[in-house]
C-alpha positions, 0 to 999 in steps of 0.5 A: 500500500502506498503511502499517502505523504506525497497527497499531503505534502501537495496539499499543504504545499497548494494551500501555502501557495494560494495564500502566497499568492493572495498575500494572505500571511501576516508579516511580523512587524519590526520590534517597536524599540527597533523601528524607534531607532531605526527611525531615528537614525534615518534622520541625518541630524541625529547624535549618539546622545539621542539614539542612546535616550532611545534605547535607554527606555529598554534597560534590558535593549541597554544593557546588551548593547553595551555587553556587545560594546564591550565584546572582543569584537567592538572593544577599544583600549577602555571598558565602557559602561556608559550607553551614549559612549557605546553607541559613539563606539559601534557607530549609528548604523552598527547599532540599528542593526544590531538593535534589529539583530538583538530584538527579533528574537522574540519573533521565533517564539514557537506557536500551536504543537510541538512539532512546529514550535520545535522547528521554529526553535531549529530555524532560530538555531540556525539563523544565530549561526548563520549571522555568527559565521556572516560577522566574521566572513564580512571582515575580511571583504571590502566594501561590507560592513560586518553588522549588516553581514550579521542582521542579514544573515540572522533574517536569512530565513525570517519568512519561515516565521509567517508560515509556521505561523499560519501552520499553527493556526489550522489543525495540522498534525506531524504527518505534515512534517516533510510537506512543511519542510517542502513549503518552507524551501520554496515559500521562505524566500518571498516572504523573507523579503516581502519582511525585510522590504516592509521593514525598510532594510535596504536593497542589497539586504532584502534580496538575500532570502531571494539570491540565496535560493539560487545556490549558483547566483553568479553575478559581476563585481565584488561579493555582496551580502548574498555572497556570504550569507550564502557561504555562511548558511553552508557552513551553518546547514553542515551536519543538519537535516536540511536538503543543504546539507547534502549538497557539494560545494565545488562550483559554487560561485559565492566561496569564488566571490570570497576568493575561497575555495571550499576546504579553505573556508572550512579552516578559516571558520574553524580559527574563528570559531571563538568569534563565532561562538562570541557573536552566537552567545551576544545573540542568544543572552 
């Protein structure tokens, strides 16, 4: 007898796929402290004094700024404990992201059974990884700035949200396990920007879930964001359950833009690993 997932897996599939279409998801909205700084320092007038009065009404937001301030990755000669010295340190534009990078964790918190709040904890997992190992591929390529390397590859796959949220709100059971999984690698990436295109992230970061779909994007010039996110998701992805996984890396145009080779990027994460594991723990406290 035959088993009846294939029938599953193309319903749920058909169903994700007509809400799509119809715009039928609810899109996360950015975390209200978030969106305050983000506006604020979209006006050019803006000093460090006032961004750090904004992010001061969050003693929690405060704190895990200046713990970032004062990680390996930001230290300068003197510990701060101050929040408008931090913001002077990081810089506005390092600070809005990693303020985004800092409050959207509360986005992944699971919903309806355990299987989907288990695989919204998964996807979380792997979206702190795949920022960690993007914040320190970026500091070796010119032309981009390493916090925005992290924030998108922390929102890399931000459109799995609305889909485990609207999954939560039907009556679906674990049988729908691998149809959930196929509606998620083909549904995420549109959705993932449609997130970040609302959340007014710039271009060259809201095409990341779109550009990284295609795992053999080639394109002219230097590397971009999608270049490395794309490299870092490899690495993250190595030893899951994810179709990625599986895959072989010789050919992949994006360790070329990095101006690695596969195995030379594997060594290269290994010797970062304490930075890693620094940008894993600043994204998880």
């Amino acid at each position: 007898m035959s088993s009846p997932a294939p029938e599953i897996d193309n319903k749920l599939l058909r169903h994700l796929e007509k809400e799509l279409r119809g715009r039928n998801f609810v899109l996360p909205s950015l975390p209200d402290s978030a969106q305050k700084v983000r506006d604020a320092i979209n006006n050019p007038n803006v000093d460090s004094n006032q961004i750090a009065k904004i992010i001061g009404t969050d003693p929690v937001l405060s704190g895990r700024v200046i713990q970032a301030a004062n990680s390996p990755l930001f230290r300068g000669l003197d510990r701060i404990e101050d929040l408008s010295n931090a913001v002077s340190r990081l810089g506005l534009t390092c600070v809005r992201n990693l303020v985004i990078s800092l409050t959207v964790t509360k986005l992944y918190k699971g919903e309806g059974k355990k299987f989907l709040k288990d695989k919204m904890i998964f996807i979380w997992g792997l979206s702190i990884k795949v920022a960690a190992v993007s914040e320190v591929l970026a500091q070796n390529c010119r032309g981009i700035d390493p916090s925005e390397a992290m924030l998108a590859g922390l929102l890399h796959n931000i459109g799995a949200v609305p889909i485990l949220a609207k999954c939560a709100q039907t009556n679906i059971s674990d049988t729908y396990t691998d149809a959930l999984d196929d509606a998620l690698l083909k549904l995420e990436p549109t959705l993932g920007q449609w997130i970040m295109e609302q959340w007014q992230l710039r271009e060259e970061l809201s095409s990341v879930p779109i550009n990284i779909a295609d795992i053999y994007r080639s394109h002219e010039g230097p590397a971009d964001y999608s270049d490395i996110i794309q490299v870092a998701r490899l690495h993250a992805y190595r030893g899951t359950k994810h179709p990625l996984a599986k895959l072989k890396w010789i050919g992949i145009p994006a360790f070329e833009k990095l101006n690695l080779t596969p195995e030379e990027s594997i060594e290269a994460i290994k010797e970062a690993d304490a930075d890693i594991k620094e940008v894993m723990q600043m994204l998880r406290s």
